[in-house]
C-alpha positions as CSV (number, residue, x, y, z in Angstrom):
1,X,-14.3,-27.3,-5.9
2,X,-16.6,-27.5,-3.2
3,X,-18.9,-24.1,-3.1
4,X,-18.9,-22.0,0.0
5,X,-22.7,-22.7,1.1
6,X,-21.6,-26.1,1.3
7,X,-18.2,-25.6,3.3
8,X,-20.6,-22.7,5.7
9,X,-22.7,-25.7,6.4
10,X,-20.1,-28.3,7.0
11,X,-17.7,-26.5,9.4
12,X,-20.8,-25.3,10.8
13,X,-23.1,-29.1,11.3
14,X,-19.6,-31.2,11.6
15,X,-16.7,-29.3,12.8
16,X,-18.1,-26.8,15.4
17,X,-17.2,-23.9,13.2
18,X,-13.5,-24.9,13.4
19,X,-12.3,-24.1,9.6
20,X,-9.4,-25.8,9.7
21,X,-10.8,-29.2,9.9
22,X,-12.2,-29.0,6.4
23,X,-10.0,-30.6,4.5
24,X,-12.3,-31.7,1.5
25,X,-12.3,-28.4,-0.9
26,X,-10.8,-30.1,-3.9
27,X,-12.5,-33.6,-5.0
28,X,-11.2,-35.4,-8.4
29,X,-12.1,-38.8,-9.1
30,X,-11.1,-42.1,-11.4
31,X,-13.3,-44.2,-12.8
32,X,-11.8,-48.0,-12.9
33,X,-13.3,-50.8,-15.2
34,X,-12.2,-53.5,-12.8
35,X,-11.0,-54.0,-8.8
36,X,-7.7,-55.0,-9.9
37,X,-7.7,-52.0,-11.8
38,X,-8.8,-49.9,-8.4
39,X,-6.6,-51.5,-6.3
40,X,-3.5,-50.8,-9.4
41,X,-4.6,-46.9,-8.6
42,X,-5.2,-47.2,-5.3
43,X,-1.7,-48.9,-4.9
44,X,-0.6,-45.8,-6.9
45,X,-0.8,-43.3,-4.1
46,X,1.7,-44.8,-1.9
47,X,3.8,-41.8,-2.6
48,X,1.4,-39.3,-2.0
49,X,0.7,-38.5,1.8
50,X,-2.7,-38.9,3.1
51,X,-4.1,-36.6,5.1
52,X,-6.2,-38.9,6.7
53,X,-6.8,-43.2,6.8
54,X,-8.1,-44.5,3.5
55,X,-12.3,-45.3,3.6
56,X,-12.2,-48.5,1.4
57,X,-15.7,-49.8,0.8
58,X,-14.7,-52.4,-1.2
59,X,-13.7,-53.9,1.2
60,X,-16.6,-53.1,3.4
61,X,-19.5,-52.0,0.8
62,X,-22.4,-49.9,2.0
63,X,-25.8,-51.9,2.8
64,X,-27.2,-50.8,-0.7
65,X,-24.4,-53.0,-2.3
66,X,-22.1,-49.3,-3.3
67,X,-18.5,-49.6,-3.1
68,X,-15.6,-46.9,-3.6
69,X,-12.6,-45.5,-2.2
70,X,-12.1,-42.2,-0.9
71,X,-9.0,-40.6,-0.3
72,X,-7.5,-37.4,1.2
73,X,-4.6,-36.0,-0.2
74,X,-1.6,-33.8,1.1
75,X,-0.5,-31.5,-1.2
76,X,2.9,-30.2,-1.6
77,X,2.2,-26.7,0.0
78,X,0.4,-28.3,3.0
79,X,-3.0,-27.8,2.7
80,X,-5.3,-31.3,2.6
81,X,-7.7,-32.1,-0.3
C-alpha cells in the first residue's frame, strides 16, 4: 500500500490536489521467467477492467534497456488500483 507521505506528495506535485485522480494505492506484482510467459499473464487480465490504457515497455523499453508492464485495475467496488 502506498503510504500517505507519498499519496500527500503525489496529489499534491501531479494532480493539483485533486484526490480522486490517485488511483495507484494498491501495487502487487508478477514476476515472469519469459515474455511468452508475460504476455500469457498479461493476456490474463482481459476480464478484469482497466482503469486506465496498459504502459507496455516491452514493447517500447526505457533507454536504460528496462522493460515491464504496468497495469491499473478496477475493482469490483469501483475504486482503481
Amino acid at each position: 500500500m502506498k503510504k500517505r507521505g507519498r499519496s500527500e506528495e503525489k496529489v499534491k506535485n501531479d494532480y493539483d490536489g485533486d484526490w480522486t485522480r490517485l488511483t495507484d494505492m494498491l501495487r502487487a506484482s508478477v514476476a515472469c521467467d519469459s515474455e511468452a510467459e508475460l504476455r500469457a499473464a498479461v493476456g490474463r487480465l482481459d476480464a478484469a477492467k482497466l482503469a486506465r490504457p496498459m504502459k507496455d515497455r516491452f514493447a517500447a523499453p526505457l533507454p536504460n534497456g528496462y522493460r515491464d508492464v504496468l497495469t491499473n485495475v478496477r475493482l469490483p467496488g469501483g475504486d482503481d488500483c
